[in-house]
C-alpha positions in Angstrom: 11.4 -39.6 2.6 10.9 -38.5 5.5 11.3 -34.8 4.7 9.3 -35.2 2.0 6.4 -36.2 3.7 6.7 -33.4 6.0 7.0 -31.0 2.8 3.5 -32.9 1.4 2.0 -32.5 5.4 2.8 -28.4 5.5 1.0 -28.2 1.4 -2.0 -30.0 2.6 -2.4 -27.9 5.5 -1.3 -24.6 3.9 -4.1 -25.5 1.0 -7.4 -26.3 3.8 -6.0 -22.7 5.4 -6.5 -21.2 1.9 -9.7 -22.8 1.2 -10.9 -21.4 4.2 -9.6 -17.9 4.1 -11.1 -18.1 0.2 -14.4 -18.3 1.5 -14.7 -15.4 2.5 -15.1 -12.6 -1.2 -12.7 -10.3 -2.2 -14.0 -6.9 -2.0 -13.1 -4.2 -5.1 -14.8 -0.2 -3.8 -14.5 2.2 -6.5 -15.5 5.5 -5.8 -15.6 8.0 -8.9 -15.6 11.5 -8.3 -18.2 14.3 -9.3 -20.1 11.6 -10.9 -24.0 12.1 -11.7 -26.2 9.0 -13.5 -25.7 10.9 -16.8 -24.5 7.1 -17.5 -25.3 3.6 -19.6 -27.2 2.0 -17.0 -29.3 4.9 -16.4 -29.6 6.3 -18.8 -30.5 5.5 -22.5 -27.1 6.3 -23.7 -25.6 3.9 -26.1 -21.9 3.2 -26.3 -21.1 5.6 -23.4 -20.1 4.1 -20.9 -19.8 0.6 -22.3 -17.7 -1.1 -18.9 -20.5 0.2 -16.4 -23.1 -1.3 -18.5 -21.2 -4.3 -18.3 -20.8 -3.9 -14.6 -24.8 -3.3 -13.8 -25.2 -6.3 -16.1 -23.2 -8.1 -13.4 -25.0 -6.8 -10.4 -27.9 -5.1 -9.6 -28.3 -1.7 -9.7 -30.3 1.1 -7.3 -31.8 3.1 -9.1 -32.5 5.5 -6.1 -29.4 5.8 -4.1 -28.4 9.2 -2.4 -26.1 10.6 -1.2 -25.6 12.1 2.7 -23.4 15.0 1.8 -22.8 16.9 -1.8 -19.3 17.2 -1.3 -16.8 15.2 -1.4 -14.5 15.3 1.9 -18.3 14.4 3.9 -19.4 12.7 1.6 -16.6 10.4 1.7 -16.3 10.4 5.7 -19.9 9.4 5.7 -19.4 6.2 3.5 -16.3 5.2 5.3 -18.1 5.7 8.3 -21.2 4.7 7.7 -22.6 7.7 9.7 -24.5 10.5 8.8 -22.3 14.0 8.6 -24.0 15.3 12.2 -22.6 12.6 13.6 -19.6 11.8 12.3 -18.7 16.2 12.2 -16.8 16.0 9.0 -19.1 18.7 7.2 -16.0 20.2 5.1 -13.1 19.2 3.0 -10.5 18.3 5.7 -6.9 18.0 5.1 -6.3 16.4 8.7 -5.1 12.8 8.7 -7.7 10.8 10.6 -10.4 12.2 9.0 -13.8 11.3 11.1 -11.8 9.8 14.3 -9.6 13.4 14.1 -12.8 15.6 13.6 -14.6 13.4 16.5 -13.1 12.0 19.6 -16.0 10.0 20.4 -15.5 7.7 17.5 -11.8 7.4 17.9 -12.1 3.9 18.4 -15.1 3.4 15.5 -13.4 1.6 12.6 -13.9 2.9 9.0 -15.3 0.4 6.5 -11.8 -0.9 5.0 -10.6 -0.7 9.2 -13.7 -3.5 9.9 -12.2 -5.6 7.1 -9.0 -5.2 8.1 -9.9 -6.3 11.4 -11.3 -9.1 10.4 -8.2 -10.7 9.1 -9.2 -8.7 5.6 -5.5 -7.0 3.1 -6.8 -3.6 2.6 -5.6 -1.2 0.4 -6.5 2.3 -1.1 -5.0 3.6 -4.3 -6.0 7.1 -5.2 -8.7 9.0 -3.3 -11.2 7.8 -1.7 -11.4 10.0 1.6 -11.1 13.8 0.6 -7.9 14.9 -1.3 -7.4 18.0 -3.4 -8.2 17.7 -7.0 -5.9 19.9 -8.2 -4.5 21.5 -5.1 -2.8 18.0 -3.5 -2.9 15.1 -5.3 -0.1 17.1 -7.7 2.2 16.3 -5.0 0.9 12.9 -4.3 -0.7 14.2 -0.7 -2.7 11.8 1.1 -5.6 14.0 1.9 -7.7 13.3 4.6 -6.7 10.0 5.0 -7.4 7.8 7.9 -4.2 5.9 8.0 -5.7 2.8 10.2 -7.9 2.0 7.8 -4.9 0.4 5.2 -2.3 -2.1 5.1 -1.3 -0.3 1.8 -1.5 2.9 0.6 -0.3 4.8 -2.5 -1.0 8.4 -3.4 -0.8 8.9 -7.0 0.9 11.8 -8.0 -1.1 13.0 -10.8 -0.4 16.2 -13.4 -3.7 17.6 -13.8 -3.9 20.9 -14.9 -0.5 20.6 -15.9 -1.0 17.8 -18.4 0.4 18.1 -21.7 -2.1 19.8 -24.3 -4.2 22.8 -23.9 -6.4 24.2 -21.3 -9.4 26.0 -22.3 -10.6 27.9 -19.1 -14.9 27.4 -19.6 -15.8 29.7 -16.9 -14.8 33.1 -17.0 -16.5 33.9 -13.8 -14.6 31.4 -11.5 -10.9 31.3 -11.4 -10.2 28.7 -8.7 -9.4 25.3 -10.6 -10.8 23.0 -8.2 -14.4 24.5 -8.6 -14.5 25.5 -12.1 -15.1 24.0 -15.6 -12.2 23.6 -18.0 -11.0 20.9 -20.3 -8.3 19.8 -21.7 -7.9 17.4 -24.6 -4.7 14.7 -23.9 -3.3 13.1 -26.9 -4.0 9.8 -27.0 -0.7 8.2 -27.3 -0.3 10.3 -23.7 -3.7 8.5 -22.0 -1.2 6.8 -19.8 0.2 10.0 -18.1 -2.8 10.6 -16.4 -4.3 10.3 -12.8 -7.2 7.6 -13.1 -4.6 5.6 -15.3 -2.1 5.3 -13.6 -4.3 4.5 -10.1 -5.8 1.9 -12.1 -2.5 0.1 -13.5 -1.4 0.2 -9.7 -4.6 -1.4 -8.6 -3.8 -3.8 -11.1 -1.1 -4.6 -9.7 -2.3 -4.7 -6.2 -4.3 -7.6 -7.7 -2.0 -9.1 -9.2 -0.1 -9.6 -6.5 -2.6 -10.8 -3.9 -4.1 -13.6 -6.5 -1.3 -15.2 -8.5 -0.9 -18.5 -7.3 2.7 -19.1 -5.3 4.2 -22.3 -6.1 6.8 -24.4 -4.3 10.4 -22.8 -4.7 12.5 -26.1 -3.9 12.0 -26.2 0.0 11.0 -22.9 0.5 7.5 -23.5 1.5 7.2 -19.9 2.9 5.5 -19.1 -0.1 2.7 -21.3 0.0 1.4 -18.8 2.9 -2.5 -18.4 1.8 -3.3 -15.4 0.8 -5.9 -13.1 2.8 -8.9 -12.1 1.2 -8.7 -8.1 0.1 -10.5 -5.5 0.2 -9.2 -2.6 -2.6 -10.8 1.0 -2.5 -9.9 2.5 -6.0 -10.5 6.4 -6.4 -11.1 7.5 -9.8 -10.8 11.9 -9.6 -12.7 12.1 -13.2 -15.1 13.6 -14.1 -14.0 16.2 -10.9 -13.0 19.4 -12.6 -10.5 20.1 -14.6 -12.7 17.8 -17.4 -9.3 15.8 -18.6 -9.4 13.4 -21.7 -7.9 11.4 -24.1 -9.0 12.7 -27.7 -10.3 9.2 -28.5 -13.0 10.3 -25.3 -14.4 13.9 -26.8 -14.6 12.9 -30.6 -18.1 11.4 -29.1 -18.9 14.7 -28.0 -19.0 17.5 -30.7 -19.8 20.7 -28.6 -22.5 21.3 -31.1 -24.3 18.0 -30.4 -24.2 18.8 -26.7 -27.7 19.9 -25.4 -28.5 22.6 -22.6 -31.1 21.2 -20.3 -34.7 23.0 -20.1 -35.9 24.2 -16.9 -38.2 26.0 -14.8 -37.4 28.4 -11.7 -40.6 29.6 -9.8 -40.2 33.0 -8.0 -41.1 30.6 -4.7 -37.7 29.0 -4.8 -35.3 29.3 -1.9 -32.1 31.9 -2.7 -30.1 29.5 -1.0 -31.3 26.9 -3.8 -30.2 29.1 -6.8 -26.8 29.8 -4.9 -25.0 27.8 -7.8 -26.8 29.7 -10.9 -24.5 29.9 -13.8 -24.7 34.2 -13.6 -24.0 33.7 -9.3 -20.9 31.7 -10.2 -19.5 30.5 -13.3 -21.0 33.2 -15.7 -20.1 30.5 -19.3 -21.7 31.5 -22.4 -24.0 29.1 -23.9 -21.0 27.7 -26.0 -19.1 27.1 -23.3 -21.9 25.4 -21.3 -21.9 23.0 -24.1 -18.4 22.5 -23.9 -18.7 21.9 -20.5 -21.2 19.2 -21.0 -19.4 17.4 -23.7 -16.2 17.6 -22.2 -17.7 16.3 -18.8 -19.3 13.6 -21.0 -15.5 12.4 -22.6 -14.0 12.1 -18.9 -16.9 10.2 -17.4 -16.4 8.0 -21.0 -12.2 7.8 -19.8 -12.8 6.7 -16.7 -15.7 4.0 -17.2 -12.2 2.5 -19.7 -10.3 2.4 -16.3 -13.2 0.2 -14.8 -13.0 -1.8 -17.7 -9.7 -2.1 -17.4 -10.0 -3.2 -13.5 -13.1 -5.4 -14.8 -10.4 -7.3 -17.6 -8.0 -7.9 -14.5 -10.2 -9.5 -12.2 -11.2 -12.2 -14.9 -7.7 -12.7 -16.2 -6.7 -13.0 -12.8 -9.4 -16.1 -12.7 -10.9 -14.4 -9.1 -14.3 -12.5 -10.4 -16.6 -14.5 -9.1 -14.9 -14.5 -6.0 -15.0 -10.8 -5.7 -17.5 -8.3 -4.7 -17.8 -5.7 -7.0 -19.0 -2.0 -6.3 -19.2 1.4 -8.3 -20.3 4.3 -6.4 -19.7 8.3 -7.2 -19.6 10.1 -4.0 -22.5 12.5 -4.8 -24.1 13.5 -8.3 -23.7 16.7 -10.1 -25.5 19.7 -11.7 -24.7 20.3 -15.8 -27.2 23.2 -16.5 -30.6 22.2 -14.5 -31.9 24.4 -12.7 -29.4 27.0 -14.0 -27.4 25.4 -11.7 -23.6 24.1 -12.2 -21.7 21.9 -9.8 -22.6 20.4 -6.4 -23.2 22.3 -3.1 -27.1 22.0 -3.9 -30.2 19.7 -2.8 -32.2 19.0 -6.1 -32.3 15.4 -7.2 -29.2 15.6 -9.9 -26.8 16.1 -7.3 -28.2 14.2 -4.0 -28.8 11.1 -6.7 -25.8 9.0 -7.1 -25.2 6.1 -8.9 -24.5 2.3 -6.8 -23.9 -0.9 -8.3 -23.1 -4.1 -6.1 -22.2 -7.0 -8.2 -22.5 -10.1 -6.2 -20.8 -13.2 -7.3 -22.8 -15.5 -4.6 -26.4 -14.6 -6.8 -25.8 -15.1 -10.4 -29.7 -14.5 -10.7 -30.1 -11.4 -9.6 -27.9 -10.1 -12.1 -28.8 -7.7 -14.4 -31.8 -6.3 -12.3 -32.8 -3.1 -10.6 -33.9 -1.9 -7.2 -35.9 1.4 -7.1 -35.8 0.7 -3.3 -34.3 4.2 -1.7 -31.3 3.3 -0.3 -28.4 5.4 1.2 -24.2 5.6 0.3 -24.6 5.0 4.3 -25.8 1.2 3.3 -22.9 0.6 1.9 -21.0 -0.4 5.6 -23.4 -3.2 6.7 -24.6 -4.4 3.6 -20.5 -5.6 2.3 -20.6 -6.9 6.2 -23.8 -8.8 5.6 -22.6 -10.2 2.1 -19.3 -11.5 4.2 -20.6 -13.3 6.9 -19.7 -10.4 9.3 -23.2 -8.3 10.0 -22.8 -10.0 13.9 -19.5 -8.4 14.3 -20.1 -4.7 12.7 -20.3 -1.8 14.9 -23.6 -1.1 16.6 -23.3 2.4 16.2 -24.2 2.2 12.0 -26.9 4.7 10.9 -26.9 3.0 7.4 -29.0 -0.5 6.6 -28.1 -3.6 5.1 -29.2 -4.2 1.1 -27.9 -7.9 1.2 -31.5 -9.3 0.7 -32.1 -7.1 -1.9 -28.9 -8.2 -4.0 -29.4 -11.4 -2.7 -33.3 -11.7 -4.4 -34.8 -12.2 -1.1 -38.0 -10.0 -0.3 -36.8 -7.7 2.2 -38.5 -4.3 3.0 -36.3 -1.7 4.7 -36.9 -0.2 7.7 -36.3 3.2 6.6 -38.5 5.2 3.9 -36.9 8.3 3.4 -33.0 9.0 2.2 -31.2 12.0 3.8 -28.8 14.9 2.1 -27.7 17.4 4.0 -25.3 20.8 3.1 -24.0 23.5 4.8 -25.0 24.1 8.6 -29.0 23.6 8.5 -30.0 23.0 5.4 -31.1 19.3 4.2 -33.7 17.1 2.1 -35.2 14.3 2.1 -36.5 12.0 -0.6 -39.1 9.3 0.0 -40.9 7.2 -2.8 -43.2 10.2 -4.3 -41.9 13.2 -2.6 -38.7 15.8 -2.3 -38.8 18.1 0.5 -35.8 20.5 1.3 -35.6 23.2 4.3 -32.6 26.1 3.8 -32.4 26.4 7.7 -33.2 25.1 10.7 -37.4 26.0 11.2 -39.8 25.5 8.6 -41.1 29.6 7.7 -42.5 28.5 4.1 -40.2 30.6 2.5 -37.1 28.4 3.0 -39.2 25.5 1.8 -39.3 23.3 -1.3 -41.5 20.4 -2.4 -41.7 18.3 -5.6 -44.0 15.7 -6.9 -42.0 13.3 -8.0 -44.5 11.4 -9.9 -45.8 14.4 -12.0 -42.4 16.4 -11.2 -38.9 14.3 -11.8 -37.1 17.2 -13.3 -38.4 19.4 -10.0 -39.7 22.4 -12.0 -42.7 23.4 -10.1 -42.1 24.4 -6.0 -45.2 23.1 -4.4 -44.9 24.8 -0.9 -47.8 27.5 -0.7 -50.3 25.0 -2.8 -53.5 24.6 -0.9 -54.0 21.4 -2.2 -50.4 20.1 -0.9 -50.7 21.4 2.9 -51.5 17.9 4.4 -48.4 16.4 2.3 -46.3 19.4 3.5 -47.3 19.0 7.0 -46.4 15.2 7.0 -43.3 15.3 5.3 -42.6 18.4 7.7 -42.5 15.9 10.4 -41.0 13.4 8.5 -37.8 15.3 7.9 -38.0 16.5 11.9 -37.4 12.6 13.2 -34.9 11.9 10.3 -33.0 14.9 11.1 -33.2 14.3 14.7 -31.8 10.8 14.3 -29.2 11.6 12.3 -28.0 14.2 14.8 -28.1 11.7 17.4 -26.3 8.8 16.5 -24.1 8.6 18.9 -26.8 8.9 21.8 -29.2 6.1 20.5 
């Protein structure tokens, strides 16, 4: 009896602990790679990307998100980081384990996002890629990139096939060789699907979960296993649609080559050089059939991995722990697919600073379903899962990015910030406020180097206002404008 009592004492007390480690939400990052809005939720595209519509109807959506950095390895540093590229000095695809606290000494002791959590008593695991890791050139040999091993309890580096997948690869771009940069595709059959990278990361993120959620019950005396379980928080990183465009057949049958459309556009002889750097003649030199290849076989590997969120969406609710989890989607910087001329990243127009971000809350039921046209950073993303946790009084001071947890939450909140900042190469950067898009291609202002687009006449940014009479006063304010919001990204660390 008396053991048995003692057995019913150590249950009770090992079920308050879980309640109260429960309370806090999971947390599930994904972080697709290469990814632009040409989606569901933003656009009018039917039956394309059926798991993130279901995902934005779960959340809310921002409709004007941006990234800090149109590549991937700062991109990627920056989110983690929560610090602008200046200041965190990862301005390149690094190889170097650390990543940010490697490239920086001064933030050696500056926790990434998944290092906060895991310092607050948070399981944290990364499948796949989410700092930078080649795609091909690395993750063939399951390299862990440019990891920053403190941030993880767990890690596992999927060893994916890539270009050498079974089926055929088309090379798209005659005039670029190097097969981390340029387009080619490659149909998979589909009885194969499961061969490739974003599949298997998702079936082992699957398992991560399945693992950290299923209920342990008693085994005899062994009450060990009654140990609550910590709350997690999973970064999953999805490589498609990153080049080579890889695809189940079932994916490009909704993409006939011939349906696919080349964008219009509009170059004005007062565009920057350094804008048109990426111009399909500069670079990738595809015929007009192969643009359209491009585009449709772009489309079928964003439409393959939107079935591996589904698939991570499927998990959560069979697991029964949804709406205890925090849900986010996020690409690490949009993409050019023939605007502009223009094909790839490495640019500052709006198709490739633009990202798409989607926080679904569990804690706001209402909220679900809407859209914020706030402008909002990848940055944000550090103190607003911090906020939605309970933790905002414990995050590093030192954050450059702003919390969106009133905004998700439905409360009226107005950020302090107006403007969103992208920035490539040594001196070159943008920034987008409600109306307007300016860019500077170096460090002084010389009207040359200069771009600025109306955004409420201009979306597509055809017509380069810089030189317009009428537009001085605009330029001259948003010339200053970009001076402080460069400035305090630089200085960070100083503030």
């Amino acid at each position: 009896m008396k053991l048995k009592a003692l057995e019913l004492i150590v249950i009770i007390a090992f079920v308050i602990a879980s309640q109260t480690v429960s309370s806090q939400p999971n947390i599930l990052l994904i972080i697709s790679d290469d990814l632009n809005t040409r989606i569901g939720p933003y656009m009018d595209l039917d039956k394309h990307t059926p798991n993130l519509d279901r995902l934005a109807n779960e959340g809310v959506q921002f409709t004007r998100a941006y990234c800090q950095y149109p590549l991937c390895g700062p991109s990627r540093a920056s989110i983690m980081s929560g610090l602008h590229t200046e200041t965190n000095g990862v301005a390149g695809n690094s190889h170097v384990l650390g990543s940010f606290r490697a490239v920086n000494p001064k933030l050696s002791n500056h926790p990434s996002m998944a290092g906060f959590f895991k310092e607050q008593g948070y399981y944290s695991a990364r499948v796949s890629k989410i700092y930078h890791m080649g795609v091909p050139g690395g993750i063939e040999q399951g390299a862990p990139g440019g990891d920053d091993p403190d941030s993880w309890d767990y890690t596992y580096n999927v060893m994916g096939p890539e270009t050498m997948s079974p089926g055929k690869l088309e090379l798209l771009s005659p005039g670029n060789l190097h097969y981390g940069s340029n387009f080619s595709k490659m149909i998979i059959p589909d009885e194969l699907e499961g061969t490739q990278t974003d599949y298997i990361t998702t079936s082992q993120a699957i398992a991560i979960l399945e693992n950290r959620t299923r209920p342990l019950a008693p085994n005899g005396r062994n009450l060990t296993r009654l140990k609550p379980e910590a709350p997690f928080f999973l970064g999953v990183g999805l490589v498609r649609p990153h080049v080579p465009l890889i695809a189940p057949e079932n994916c490009f049958i909704h993409y006939p080559e011939d349906e696919m459309e080349l964008p219009e556009y509009t170059i004005g002889d007062n565009v920057p050089k350094a804008a048109l750097h990426n111009q399909n003649g500069n670079r990738q030199k595809m015929s007009k059939e192969q643009q359209k290849k491009a585009i449709g076989a772009y489309m079928a590997s964003v439409r393959f991995m939107d079935q591996q969120v589904g698939r991570l969406l499927d998990a959560l609710d069979r697991l029964e722990v949804r709406d205890e989890t925090i849900v986010i989607f996020i690409s690490d910087h949009g993409y050019n697919l023939g605007e502009h001329d223009c094909w790839s990243k490495h640019s500052l127009w709006e198709g490739v600073a633009r990202v798409p971000m989607i926080i679904s809350y569990p804690g706001n039921k209402s909220q679900h379903g809407k859209k914020s046209e706030t402008i909002t950073e990848l940055i944000d993303l550090y103190p607003t899962l911090a906020d939605l946790c309970g933790l905002s009084d414990k995050q590093p001071e030192i954050l450059q990015g702003e919390s969106l947890a009133g905004i998700i939450k439905g409360e009226e909140q107005k950020l302090q910030k107006l403007v969103a900042y992208t920035m490539t190469g040594k001196d070159a950067a943008s920034i987008r406020t409600e109306r307007w898009r300016y860019t500077r291609w170096g460090e002084d202002a010389n009207g040359t180097n200069e771009e600025l687009y109306d955004h409420e006449n201009d979306p597509e940014e055809h017509s380069n206002l810089v030189g317009r009479v009428e537009y001085s006063k605009d330029l001259e304010e948003l010339r200053q404008v970009f001076e402080n919001t460069r400035e305090s990204a630089r200085n960070g660390l100083s503030q």
